[in-house]
N, C-alpha and C positions, 0 to 999 in steps of 0.2 A: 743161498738165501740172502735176500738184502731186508736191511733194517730203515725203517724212516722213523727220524727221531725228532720230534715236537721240542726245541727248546722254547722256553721264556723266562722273564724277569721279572721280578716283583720290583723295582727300583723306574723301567722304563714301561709303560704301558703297552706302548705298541711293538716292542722289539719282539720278534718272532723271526727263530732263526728253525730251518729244516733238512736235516744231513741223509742222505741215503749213502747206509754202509755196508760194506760186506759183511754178514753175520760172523764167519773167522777173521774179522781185521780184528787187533787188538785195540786193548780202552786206549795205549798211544797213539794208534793213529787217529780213534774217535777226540781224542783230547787237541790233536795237532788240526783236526778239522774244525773243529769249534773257536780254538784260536783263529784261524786263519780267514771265519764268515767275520768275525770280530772287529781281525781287524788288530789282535792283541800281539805283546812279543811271548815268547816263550822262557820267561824268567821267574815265573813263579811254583811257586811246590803246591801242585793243584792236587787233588784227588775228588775222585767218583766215591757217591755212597750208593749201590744199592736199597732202594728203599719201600717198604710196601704200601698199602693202598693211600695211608695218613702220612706219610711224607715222613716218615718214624726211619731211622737209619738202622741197615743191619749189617751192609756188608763193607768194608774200604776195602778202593782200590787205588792206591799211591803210586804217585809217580816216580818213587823211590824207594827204594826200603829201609824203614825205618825200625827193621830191628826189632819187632815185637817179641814177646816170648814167643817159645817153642808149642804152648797151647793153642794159640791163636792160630787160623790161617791166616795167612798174609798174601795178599793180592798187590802184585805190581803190573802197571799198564801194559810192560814191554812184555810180560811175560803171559797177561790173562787177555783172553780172546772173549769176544762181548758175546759169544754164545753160550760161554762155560759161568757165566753170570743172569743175561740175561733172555729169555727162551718164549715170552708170549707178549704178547698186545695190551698196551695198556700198563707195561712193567712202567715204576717209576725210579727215576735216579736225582741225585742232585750232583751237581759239580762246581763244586769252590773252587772259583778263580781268585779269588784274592784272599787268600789264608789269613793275613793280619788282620785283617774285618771280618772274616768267617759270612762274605757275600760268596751268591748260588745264581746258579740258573738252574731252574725245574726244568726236569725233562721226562718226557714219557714217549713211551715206543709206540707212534702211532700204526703203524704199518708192518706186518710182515710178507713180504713177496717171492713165495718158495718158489724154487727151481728157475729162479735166477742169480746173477751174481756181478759184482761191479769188481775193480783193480783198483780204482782208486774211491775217495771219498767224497760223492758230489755237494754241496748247499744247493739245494733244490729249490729252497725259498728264501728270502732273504729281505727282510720288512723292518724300518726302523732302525735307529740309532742304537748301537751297543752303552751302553753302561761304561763308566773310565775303566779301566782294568785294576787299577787299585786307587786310594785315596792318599791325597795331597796332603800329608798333615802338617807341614809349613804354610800350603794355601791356608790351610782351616784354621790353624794358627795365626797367620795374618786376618783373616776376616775375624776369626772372632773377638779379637782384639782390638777393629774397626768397629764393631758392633755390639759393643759390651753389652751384657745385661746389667740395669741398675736393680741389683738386690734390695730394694725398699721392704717398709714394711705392706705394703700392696704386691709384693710380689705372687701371695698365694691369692690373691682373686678374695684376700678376705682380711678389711683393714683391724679388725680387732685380733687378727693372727698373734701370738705371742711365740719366737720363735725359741724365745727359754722355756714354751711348755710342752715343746716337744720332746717325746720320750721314744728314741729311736728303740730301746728295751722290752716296751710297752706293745711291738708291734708283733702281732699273730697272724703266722699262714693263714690262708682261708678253707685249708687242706686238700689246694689243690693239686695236682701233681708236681712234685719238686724237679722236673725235669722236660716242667715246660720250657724253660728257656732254649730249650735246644732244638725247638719246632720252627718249622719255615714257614 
């Protein structure tokens, strides 16, 4: 069975990358074909989440093992085949390529094409500039040190601002989920 798998990026608009995989290749070779439409090296500690319909993570699958307890399943690429994770149309995953920034490309399983099968991993499509593989934090550092921000008192869009009456203390959740920050 082959898989066609819809990358994109929320960083580049039009990058759109499309892998057809064999349903038993493992998440390493899926991870080594996604590099490779990129354009990226292979030097960072990337991992797949399995995710459902809201982009809500449930499953990792690491490029390494890193040792979880013995409760945990623990999925590593070289070991888990993208069938024994993922099985219908429409599956989503995410894949952090750049672990220090915890940047992703979406991806969903457009296609299922039973009673066929490929040997290697084709990019089927391939549209648009890849995203850098990590960030420059010397470049960023230099610009942003080109580009200071003058911290006035007009900084907040509101000249009678008094930044002595802020009461960082004072500040209440709006009791929204406290684990939005982990959504894509």
């Amino acid at each position: 069975m082959i898989y066609r798998f819809t990358i994109v990026s929320d960083e580049v608009d039009d990058f759109v990358r499309e892998i057809k995989i064999d349903s038993d290749a493992t998440f390493l070779d899926f991870h080594k074909a996604i590099l490779a439409s990129c354009g990226y090296k292979d030097d960072q500690m990337t991992s797949f989440f399995i995710c459902d319909e809201d982009w809500e993570k449930e499953k990792e699958v690491t490029l390494e093992d890193m040792g979880t307890s013995s409760d945990e399943d623990a999925w590593i690429m070289k070991d888990t085949r993208l069938s024994d994770l993922v099985e219908e149309e429409k599956q989503r995953l995410l894949y952090v390529f750049d672990p220090l920034t915890d940047r992703v490309f979406f991806i969903e399983l457009s296609e299922v094409l039973p009673g066929k099968s490929l040997d290697k991993p084709v990019c089927s499509r391939k549209h648009g500039t890849a995203p850098k593989q990590s960030v420059d934090f010397d470049e960023m550092a230099k610009n942003n040190a080109s580009n200071s921000l003058d911290l006035d008192e007009n900084f907040y869009g509101d000249q009678s601002f008094d930044p002595e009456e802020f009461d960082p203390d004072g500040f209440e959740m709006d009791g929204g989920n406290s684990n939005d920050y982990d959504r894509y």
